[in-house]
PDB file with one MODEL, atoms N, CA, C and O in Angstrom:
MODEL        1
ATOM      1  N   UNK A   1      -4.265 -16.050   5.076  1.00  0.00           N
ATOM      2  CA  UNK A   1      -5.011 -15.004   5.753  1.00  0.00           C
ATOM      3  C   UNK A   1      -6.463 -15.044   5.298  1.00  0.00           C
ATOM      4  O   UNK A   1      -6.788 -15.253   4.130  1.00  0.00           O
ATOM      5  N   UNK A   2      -7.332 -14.827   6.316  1.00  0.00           N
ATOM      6  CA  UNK A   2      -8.782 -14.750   5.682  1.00  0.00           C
ATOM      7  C   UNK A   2      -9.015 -13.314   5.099  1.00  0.00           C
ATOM      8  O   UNK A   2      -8.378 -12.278   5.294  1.00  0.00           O
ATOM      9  N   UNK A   3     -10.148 -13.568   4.303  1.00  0.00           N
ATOM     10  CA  UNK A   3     -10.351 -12.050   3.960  1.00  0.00           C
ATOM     11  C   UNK A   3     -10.434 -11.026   4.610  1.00  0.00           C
ATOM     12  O   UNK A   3      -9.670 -10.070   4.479  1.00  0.00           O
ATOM     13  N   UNK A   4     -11.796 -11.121   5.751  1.00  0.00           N
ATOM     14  CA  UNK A   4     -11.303 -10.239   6.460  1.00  0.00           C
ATOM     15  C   UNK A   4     -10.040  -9.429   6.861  1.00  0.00           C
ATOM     16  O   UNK A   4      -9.952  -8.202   6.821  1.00  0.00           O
ATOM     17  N   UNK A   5      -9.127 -10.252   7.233  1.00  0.00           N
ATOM     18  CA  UNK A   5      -7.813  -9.716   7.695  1.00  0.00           C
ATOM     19  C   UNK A   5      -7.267  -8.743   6.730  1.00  0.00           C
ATOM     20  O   UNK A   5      -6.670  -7.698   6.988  1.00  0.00           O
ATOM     21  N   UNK A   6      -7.623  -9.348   5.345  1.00  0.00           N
ATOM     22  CA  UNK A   6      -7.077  -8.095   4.121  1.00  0.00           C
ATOM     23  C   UNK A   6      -8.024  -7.019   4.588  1.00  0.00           C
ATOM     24  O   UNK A   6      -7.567  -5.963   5.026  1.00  0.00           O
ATOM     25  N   UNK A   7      -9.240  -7.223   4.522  1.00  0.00           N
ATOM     26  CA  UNK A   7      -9.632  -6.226   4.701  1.00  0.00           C
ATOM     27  C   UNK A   7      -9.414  -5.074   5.361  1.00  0.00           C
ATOM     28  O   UNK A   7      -9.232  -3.943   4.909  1.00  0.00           O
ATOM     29  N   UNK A   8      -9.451  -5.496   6.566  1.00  0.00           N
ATOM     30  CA  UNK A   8      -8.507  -4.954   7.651  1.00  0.00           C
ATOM     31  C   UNK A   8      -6.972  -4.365   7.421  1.00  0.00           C
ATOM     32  O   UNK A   8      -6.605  -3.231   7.729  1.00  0.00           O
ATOM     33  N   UNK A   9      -6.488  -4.983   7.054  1.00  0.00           N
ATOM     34  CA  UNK A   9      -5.189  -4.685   6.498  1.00  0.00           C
ATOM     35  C   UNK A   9      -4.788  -3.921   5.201  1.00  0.00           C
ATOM     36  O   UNK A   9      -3.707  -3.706   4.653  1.00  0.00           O
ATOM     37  N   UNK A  10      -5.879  -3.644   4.969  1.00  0.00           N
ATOM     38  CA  UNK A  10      -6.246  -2.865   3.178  1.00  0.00           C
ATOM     39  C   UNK A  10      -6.935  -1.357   3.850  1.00  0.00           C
ATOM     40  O   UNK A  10      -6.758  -0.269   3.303  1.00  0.00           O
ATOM     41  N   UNK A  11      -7.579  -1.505   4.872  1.00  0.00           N
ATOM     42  CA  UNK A  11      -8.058  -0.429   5.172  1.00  0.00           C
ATOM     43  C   UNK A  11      -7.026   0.468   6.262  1.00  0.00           C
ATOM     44  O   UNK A  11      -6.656   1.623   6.052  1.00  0.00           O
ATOM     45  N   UNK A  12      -6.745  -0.180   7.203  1.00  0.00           N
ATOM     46  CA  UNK A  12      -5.356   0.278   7.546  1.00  0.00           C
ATOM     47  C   UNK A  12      -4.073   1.310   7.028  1.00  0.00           C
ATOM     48  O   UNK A  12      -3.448   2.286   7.442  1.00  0.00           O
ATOM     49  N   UNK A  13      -4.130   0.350   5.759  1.00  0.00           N
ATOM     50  CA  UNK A  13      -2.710   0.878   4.515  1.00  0.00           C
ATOM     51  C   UNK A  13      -3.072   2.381   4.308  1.00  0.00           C
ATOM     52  O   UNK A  13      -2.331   3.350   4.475  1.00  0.00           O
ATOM     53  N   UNK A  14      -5.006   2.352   3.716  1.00  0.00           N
ATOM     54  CA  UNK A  14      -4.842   3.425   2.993  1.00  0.00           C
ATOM     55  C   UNK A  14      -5.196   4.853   3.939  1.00  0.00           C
ATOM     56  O   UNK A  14      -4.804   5.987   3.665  1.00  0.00           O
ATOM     57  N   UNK A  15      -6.085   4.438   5.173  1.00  0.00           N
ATOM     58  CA  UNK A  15      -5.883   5.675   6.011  1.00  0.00           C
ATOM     59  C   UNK A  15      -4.913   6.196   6.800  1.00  0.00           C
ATOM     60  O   UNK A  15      -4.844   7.302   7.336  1.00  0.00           O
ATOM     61  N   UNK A  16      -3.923   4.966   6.812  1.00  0.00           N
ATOM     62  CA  UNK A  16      -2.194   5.569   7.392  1.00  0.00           C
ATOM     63  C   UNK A  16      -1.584   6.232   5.676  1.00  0.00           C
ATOM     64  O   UNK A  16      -0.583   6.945   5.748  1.00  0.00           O
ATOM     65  N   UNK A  17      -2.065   6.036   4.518  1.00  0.00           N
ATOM     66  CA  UNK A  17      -1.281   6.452   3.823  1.00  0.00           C
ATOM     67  C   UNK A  17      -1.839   8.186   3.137  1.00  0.00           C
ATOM     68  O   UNK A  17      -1.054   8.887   2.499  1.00  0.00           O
ATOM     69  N   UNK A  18      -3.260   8.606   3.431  1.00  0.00           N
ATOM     70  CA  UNK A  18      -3.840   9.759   3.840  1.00  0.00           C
ATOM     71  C   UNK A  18      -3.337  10.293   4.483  1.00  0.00           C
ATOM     72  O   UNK A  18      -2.692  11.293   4.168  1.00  0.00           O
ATOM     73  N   UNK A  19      -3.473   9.646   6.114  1.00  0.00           N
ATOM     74  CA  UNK A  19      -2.455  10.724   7.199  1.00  0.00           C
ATOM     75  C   UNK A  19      -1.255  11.201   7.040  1.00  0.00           C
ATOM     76  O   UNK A  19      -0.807  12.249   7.505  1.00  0.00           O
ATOM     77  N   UNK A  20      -0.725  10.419   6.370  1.00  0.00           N
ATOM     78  CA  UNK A  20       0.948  11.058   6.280  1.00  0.00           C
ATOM     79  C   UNK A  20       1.604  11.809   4.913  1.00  0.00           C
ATOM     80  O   UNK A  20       2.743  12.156   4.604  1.00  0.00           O
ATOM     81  N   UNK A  21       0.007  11.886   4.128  1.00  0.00           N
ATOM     82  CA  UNK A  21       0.131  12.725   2.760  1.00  0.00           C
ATOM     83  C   UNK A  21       0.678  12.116   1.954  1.00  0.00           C
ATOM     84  O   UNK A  21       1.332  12.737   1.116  1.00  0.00           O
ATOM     85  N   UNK A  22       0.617  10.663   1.905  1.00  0.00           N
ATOM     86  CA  UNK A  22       1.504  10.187   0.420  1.00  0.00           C
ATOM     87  C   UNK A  22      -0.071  10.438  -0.439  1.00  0.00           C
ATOM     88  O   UNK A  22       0.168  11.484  -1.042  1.00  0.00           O
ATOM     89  N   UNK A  23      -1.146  10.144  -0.711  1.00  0.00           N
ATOM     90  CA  UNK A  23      -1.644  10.343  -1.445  1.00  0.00           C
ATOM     91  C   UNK A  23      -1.848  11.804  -2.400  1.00  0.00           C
ATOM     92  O   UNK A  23      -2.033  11.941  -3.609  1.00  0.00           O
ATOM     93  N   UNK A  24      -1.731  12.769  -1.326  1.00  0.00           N
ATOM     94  CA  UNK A  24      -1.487  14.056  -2.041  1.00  0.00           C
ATOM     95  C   UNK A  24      -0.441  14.148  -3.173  1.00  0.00           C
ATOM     96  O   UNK A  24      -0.650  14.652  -4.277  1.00  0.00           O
ATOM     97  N   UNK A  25       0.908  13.498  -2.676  1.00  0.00           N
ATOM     98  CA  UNK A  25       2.425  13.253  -3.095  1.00  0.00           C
ATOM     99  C   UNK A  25       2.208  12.297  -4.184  1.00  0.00           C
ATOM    100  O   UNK A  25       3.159  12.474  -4.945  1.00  0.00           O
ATOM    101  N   UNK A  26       1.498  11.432  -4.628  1.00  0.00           N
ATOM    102  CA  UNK A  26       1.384  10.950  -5.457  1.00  0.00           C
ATOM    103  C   UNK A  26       0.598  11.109  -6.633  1.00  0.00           C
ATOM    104  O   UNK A  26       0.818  10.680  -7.766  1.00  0.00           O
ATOM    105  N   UNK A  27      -0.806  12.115  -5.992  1.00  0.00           N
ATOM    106  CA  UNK A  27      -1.602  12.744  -7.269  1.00  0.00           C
ATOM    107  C   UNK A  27      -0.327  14.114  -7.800  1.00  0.00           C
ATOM    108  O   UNK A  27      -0.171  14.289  -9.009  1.00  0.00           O
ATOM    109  N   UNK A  28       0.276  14.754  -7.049  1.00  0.00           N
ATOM    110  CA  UNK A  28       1.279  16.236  -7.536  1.00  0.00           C
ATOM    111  C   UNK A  28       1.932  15.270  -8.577  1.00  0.00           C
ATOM    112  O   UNK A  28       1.824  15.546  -9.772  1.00  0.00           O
ATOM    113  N   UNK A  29       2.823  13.790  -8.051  1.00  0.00           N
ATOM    114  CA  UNK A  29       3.870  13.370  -8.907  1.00  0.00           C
ATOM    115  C   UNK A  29       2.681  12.986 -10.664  1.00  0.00           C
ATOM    116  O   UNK A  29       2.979  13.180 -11.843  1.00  0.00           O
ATOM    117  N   UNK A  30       1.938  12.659 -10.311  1.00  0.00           N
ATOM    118  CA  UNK A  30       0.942  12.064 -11.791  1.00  0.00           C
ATOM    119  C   UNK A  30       0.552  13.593 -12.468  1.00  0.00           C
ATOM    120  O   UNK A  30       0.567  13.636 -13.698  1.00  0.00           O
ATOM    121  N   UNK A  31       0.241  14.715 -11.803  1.00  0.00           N
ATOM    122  CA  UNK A  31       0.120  15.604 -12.315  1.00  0.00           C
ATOM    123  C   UNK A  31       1.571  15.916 -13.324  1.00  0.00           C
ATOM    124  O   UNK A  31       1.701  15.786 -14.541  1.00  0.00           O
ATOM    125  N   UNK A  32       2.379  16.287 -12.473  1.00  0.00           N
ATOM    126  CA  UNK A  32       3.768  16.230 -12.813  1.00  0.00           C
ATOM    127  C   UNK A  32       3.727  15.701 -14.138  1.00  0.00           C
ATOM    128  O   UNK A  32       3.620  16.346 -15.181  1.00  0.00           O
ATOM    129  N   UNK A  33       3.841  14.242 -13.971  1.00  0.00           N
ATOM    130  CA  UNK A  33       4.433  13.570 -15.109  1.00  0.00           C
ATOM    131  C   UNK A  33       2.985  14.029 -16.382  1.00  0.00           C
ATOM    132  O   UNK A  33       3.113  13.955 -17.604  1.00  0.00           O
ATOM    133  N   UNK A  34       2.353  14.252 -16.016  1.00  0.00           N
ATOM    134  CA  UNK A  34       1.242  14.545 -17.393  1.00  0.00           C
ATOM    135  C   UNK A  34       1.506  15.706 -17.874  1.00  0.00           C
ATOM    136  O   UNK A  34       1.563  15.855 -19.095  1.00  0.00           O
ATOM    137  N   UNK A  35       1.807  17.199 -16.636  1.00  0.00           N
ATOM    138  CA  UNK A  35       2.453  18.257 -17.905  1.00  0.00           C
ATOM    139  C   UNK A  35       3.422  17.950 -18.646  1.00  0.00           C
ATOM    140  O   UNK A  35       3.685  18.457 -19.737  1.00  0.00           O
ATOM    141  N   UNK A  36       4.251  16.743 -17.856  1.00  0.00           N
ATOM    142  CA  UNK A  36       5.574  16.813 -18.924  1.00  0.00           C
ATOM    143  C   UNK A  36       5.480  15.829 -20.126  1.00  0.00           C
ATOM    144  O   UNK A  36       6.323  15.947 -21.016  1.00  0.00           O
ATOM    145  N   UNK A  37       4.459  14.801 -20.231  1.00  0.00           N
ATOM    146  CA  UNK A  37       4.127  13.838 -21.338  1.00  0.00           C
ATOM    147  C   UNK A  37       2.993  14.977 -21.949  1.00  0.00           C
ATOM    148  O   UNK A  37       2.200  14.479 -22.749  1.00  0.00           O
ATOM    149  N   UNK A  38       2.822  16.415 -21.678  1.00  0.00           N
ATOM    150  CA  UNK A  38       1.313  16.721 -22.656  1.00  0.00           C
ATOM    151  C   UNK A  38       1.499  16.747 -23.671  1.00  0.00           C
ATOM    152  O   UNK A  38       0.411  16.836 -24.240  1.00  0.00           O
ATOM    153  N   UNK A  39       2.601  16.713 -24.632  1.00  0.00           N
ATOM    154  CA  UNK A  39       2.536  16.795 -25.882  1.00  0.00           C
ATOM    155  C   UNK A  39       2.383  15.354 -26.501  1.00  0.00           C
ATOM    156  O   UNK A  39       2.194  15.213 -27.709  1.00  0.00           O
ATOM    157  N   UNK A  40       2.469  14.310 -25.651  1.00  0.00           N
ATOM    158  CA  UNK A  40       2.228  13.260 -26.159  1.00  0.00           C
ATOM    159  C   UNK A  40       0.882  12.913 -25.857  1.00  0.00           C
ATOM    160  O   UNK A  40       0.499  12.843 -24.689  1.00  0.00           O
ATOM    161  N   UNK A  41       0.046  12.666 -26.943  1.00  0.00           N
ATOM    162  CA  UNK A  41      -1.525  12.524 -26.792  1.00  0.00           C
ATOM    163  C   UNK A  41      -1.779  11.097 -26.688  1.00  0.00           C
ATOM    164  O   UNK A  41      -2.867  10.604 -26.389  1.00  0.00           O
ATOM    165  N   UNK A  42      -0.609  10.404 -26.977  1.00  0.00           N
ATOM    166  CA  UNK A  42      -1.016   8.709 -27.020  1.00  0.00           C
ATOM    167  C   UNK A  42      -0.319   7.874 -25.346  1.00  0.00           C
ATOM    168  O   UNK A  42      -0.277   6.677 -25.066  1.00  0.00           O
ATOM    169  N   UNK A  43       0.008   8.740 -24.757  1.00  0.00           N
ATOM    170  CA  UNK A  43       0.675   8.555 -23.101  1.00  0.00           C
ATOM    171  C   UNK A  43      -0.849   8.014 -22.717  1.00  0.00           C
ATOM    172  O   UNK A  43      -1.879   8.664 -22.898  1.00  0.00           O
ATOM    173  N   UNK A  44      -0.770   6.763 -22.183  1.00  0.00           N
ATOM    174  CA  UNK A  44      -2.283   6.075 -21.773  1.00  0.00           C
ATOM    175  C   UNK A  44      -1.461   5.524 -20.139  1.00  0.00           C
ATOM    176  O   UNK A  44      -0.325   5.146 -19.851  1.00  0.00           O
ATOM    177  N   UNK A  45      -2.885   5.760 -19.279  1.00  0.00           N
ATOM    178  CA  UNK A  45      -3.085   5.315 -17.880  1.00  0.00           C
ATOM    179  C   UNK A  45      -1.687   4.138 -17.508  1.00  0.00           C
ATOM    180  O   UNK A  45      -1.018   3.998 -16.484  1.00  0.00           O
ATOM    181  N   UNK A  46      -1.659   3.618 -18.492  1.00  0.00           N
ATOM    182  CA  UNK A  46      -0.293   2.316 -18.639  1.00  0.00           C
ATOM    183  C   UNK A  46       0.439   2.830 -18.131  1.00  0.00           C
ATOM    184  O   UNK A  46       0.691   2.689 -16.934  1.00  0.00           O
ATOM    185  N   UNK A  47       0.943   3.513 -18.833  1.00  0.00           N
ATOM    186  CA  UNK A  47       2.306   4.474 -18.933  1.00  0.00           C
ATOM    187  C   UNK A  47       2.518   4.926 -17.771  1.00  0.00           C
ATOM    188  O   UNK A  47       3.591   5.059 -17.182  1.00  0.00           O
ATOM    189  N   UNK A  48       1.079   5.253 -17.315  1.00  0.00           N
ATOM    190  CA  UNK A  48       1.327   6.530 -16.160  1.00  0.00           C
ATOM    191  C   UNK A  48       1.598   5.756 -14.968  1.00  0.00           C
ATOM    192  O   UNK A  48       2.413   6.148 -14.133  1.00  0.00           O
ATOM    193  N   UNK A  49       0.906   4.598 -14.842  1.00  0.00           N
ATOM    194  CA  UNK A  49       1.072   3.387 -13.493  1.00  0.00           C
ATOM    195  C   UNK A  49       2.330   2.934 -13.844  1.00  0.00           C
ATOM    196  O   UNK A  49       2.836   2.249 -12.955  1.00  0.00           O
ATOM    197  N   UNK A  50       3.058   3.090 -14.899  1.00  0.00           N
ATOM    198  CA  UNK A  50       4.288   2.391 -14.693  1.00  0.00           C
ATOM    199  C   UNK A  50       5.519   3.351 -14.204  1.00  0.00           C
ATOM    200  O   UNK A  50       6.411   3.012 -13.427  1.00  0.00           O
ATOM    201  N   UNK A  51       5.390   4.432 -14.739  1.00  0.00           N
ATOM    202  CA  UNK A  51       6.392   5.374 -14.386  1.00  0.00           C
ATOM    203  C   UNK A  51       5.849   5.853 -13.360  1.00  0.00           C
ATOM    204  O   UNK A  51       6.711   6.730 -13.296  1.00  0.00           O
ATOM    205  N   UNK A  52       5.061   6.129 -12.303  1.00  0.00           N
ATOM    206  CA  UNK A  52       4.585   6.438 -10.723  1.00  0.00           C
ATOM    207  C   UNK A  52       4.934   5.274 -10.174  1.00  0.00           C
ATOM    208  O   UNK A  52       5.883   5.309  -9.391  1.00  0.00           O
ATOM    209  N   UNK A  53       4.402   4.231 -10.386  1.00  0.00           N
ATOM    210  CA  UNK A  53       4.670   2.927  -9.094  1.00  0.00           C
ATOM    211  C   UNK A  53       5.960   2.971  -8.446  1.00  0.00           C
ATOM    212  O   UNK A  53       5.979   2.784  -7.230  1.00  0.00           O
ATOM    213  N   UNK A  54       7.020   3.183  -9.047  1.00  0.00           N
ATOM    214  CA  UNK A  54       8.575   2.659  -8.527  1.00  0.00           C
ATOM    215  C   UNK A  54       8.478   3.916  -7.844  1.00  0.00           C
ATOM    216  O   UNK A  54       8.414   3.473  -6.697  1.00  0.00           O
ATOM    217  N   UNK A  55       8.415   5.299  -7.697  1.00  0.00           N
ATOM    218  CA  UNK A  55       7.931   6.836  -7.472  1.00  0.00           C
ATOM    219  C   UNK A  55       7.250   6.502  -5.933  1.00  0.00           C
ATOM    220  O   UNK A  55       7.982   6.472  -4.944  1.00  0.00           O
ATOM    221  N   UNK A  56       6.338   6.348  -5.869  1.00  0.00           N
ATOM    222  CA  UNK A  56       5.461   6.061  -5.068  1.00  0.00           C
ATOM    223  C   UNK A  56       5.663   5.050  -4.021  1.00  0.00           C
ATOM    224  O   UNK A  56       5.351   5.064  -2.830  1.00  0.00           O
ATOM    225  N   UNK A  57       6.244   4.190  -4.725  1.00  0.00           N
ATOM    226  CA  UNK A  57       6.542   3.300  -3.261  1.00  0.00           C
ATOM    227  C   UNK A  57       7.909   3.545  -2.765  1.00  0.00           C
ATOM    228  O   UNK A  57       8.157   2.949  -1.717  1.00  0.00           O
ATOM    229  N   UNK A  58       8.695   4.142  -3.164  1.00  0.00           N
ATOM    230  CA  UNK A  58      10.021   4.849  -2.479  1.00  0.00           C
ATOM    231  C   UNK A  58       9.077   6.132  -1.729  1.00  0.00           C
ATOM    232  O   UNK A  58       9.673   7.171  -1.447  1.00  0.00           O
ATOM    233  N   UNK A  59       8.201   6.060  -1.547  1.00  0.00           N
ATOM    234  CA  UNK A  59       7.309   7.520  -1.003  1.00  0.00           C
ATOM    235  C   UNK A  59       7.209   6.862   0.206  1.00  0.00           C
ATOM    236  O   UNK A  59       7.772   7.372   1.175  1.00  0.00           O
ATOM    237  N   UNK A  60       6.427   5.531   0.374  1.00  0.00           N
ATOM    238  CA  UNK A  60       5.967   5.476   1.513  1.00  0.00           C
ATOM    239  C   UNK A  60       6.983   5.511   2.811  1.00  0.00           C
ATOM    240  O   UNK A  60       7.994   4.877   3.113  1.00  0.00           O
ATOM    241  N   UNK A  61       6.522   6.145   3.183  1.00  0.00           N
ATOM    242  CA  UNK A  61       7.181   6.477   4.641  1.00  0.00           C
ATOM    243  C   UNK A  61       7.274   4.834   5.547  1.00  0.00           C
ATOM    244  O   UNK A  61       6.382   4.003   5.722  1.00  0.00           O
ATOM    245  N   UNK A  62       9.112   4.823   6.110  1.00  0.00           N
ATOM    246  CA  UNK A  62       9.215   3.685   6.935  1.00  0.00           C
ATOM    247  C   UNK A  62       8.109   3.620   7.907  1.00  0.00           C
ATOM    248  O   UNK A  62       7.427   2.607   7.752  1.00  0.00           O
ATOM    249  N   UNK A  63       7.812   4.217   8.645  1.00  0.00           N
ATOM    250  CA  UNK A  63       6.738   3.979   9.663  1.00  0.00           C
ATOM    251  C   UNK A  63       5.530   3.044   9.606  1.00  0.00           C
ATOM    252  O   UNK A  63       5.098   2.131  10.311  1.00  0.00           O
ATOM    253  N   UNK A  64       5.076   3.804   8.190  1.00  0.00           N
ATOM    254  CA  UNK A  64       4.203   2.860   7.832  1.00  0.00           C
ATOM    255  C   UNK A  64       3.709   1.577   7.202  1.00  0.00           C
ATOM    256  O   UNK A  64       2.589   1.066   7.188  1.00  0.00           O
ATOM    257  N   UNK A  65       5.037   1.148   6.610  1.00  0.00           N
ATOM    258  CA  UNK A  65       6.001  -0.138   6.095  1.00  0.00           C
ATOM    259  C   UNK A  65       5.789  -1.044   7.604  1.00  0.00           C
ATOM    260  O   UNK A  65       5.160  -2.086   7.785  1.00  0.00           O
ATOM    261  N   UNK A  66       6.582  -0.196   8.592  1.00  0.00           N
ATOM    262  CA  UNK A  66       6.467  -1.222   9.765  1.00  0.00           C
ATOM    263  C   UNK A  66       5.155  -1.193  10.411  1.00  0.00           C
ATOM    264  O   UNK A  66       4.336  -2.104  10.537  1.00  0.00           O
ATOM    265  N   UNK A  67       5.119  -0.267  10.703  1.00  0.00           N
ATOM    266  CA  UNK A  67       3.178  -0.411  11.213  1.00  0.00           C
ATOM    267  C   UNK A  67       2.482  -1.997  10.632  1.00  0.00           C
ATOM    268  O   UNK A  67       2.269  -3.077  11.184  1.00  0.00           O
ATOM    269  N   UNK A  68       2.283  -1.470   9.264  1.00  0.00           N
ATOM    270  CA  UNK A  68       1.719  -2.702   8.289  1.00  0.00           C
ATOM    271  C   UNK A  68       2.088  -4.238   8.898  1.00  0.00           C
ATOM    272  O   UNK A  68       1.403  -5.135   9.389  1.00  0.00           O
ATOM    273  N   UNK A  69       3.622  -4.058   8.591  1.00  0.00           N
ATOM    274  CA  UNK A  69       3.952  -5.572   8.692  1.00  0.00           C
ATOM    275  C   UNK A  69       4.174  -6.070   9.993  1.00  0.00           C
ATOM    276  O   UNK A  69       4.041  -7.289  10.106  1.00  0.00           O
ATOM    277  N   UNK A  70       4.495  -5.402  11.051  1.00  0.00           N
ATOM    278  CA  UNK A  70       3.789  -5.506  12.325  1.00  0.00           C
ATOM    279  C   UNK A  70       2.484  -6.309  12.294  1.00  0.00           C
ATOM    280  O   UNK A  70       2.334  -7.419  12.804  1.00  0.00           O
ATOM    281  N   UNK A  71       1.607  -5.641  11.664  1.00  0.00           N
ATOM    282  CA  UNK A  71       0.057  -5.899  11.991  1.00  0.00           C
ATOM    283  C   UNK A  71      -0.356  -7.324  10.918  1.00  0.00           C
ATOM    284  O   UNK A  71      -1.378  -8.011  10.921  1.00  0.00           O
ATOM    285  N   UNK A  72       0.732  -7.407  10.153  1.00  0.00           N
ATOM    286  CA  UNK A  72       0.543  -8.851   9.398  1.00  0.00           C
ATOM    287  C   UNK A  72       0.968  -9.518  10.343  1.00  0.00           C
ATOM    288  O   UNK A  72       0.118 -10.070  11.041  1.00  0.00           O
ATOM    289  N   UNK A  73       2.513  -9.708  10.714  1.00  0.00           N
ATOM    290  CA  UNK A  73       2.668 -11.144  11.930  1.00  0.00           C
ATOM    291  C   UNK A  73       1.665 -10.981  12.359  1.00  0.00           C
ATOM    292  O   UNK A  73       0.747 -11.672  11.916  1.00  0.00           O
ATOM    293  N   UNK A  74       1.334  -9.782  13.638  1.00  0.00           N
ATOM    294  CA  UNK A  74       0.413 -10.023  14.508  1.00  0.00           C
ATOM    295  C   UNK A  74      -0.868 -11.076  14.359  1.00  0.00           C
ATOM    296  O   UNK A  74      -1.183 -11.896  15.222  1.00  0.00           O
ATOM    297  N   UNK A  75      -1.800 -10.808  12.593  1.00  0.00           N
ATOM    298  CA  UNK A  75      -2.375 -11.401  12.103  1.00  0.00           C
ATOM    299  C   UNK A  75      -2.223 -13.110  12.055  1.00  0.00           C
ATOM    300  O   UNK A  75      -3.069 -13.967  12.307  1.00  0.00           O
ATOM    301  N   UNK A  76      -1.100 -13.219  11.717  1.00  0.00           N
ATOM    302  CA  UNK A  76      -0.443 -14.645  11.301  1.00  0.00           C
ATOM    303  C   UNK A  76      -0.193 -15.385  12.654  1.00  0.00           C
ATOM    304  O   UNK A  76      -0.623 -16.492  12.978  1.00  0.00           O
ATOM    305  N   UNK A  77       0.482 -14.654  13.271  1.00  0.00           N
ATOM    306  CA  UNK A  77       0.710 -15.327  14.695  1.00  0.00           C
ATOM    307  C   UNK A  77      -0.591 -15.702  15.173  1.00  0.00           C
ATOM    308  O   UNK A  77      -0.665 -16.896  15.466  1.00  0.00           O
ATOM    309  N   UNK A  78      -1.983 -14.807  15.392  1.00  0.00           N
ATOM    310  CA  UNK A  78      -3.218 -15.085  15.377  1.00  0.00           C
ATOM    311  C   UNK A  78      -3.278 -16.405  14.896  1.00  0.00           C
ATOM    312  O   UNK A  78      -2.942 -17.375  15.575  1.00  0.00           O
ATOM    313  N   UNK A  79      -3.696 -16.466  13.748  1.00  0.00           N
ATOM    314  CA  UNK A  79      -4.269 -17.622  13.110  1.00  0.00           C
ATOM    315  C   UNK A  79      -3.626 -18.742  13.013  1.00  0.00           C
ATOM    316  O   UNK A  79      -4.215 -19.804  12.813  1.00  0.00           O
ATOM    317  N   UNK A  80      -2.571 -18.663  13.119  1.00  0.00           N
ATOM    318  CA  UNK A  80      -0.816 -19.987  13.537  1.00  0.00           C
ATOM    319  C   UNK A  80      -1.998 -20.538  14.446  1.00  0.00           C
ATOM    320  O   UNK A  80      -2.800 -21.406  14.102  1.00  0.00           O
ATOM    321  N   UNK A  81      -1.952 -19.709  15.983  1.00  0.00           N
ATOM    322  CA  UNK A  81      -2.703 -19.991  17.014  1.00  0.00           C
ATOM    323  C   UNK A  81      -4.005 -20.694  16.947  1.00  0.00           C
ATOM    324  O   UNK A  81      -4.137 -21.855  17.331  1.00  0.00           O
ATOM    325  N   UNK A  82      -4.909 -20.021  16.484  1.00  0.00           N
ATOM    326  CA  UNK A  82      -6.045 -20.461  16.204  1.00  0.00           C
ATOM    327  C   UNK A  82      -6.105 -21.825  15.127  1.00  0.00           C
ATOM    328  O   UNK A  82      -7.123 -22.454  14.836  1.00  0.00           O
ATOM    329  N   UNK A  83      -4.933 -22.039  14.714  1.00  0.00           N
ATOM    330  CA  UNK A  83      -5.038 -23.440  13.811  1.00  0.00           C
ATOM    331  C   UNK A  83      -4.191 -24.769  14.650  1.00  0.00           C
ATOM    332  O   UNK A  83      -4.273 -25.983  14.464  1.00  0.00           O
ATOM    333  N   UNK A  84      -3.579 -24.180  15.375  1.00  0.00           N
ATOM    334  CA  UNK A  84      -3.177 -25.412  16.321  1.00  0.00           C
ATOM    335  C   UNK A  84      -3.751 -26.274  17.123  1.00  0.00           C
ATOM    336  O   UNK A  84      -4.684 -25.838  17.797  1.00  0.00           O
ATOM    337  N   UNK A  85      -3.342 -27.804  17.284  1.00  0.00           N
ATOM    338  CA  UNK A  85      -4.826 -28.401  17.944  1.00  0.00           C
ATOM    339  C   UNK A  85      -4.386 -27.895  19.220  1.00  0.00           C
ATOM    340  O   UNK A  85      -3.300 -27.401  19.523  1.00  0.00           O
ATOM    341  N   UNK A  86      -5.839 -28.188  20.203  1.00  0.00           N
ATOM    342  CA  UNK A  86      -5.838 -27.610  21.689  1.00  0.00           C
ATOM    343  C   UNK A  86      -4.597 -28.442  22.411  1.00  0.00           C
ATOM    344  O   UNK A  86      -3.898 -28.070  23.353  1.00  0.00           O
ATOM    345  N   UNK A  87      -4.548 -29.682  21.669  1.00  0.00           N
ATOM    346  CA  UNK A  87      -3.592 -30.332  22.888  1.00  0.00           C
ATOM    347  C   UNK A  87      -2.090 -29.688  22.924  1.00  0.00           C
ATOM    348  O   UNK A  87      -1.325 -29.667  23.888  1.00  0.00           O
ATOM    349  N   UNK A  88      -1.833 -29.061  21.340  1.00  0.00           N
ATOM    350  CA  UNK A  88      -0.833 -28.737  21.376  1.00  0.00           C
ATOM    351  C   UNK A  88       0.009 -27.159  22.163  1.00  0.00           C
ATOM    352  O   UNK A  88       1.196 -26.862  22.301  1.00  0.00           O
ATOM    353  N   UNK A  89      -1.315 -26.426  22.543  1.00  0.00           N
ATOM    354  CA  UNK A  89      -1.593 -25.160  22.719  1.00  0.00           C
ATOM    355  C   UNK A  89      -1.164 -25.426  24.359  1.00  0.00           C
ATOM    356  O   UNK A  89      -1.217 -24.500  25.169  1.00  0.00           O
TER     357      UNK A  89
ENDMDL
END
C-alpha cells in the first residue's frame, strides 16, 4: 500500500471511531483503571497500554471492523489493477 492509502485509511479509522464513541469508552475505561491502580504510584503508561489494548479492541464496534477492511480490499484491488501490464488488463 502506498502511504497515502494509510493515510487515508488512518484517518478513516479514527473519525469512524469518534462517531461511534469508542474514544470516549476508552478514555472512562483508562480513567477506570487509574482510580483502581491509585494506590500504586509506580503503575507507568506501560501498564496502562497493556491492560486497555485487549479492552479496547473488543470495543470496536463490528461495523467499523468491516467498513475498514472493506476499504482495504477496495484499496488493494486498486493497486492489483494499477500494477498490471495494459496487455493484461
Amino acid at each position: 500500500m502506498m502511504s497515502g492509502d494509510r493515510v487515508k485509511i488512518k484517518d478513516l479509522l479514527s473519525s469512524r471511531l469518534t462517531e461511534c464513541g469508542w474514544r470516549d469508552e476508552v478514555r472512562l475505561l483508562c480513567r477506570s483503571i487509574l482510580q483502581e491502580k491509585g494506590a500504586i504510584s509506580s503503575f507507568t503508561v506501560e501498564q496502562l497500554v497493556t491492560e486497555v489494548t485487549p479492552r479496547a479492541r473488543s470495543l470496536v464496534p463490528d461495523a467499523v471492523k468491516k467498513e475498514l477492511l472493506i476499504k482495504i480490499r477496495t484499496i488493494f484491488d486498486e493497486n492489483e489493477t494499477d500494477d498490471m501490464d495494459p496487455e493484461e488488463a
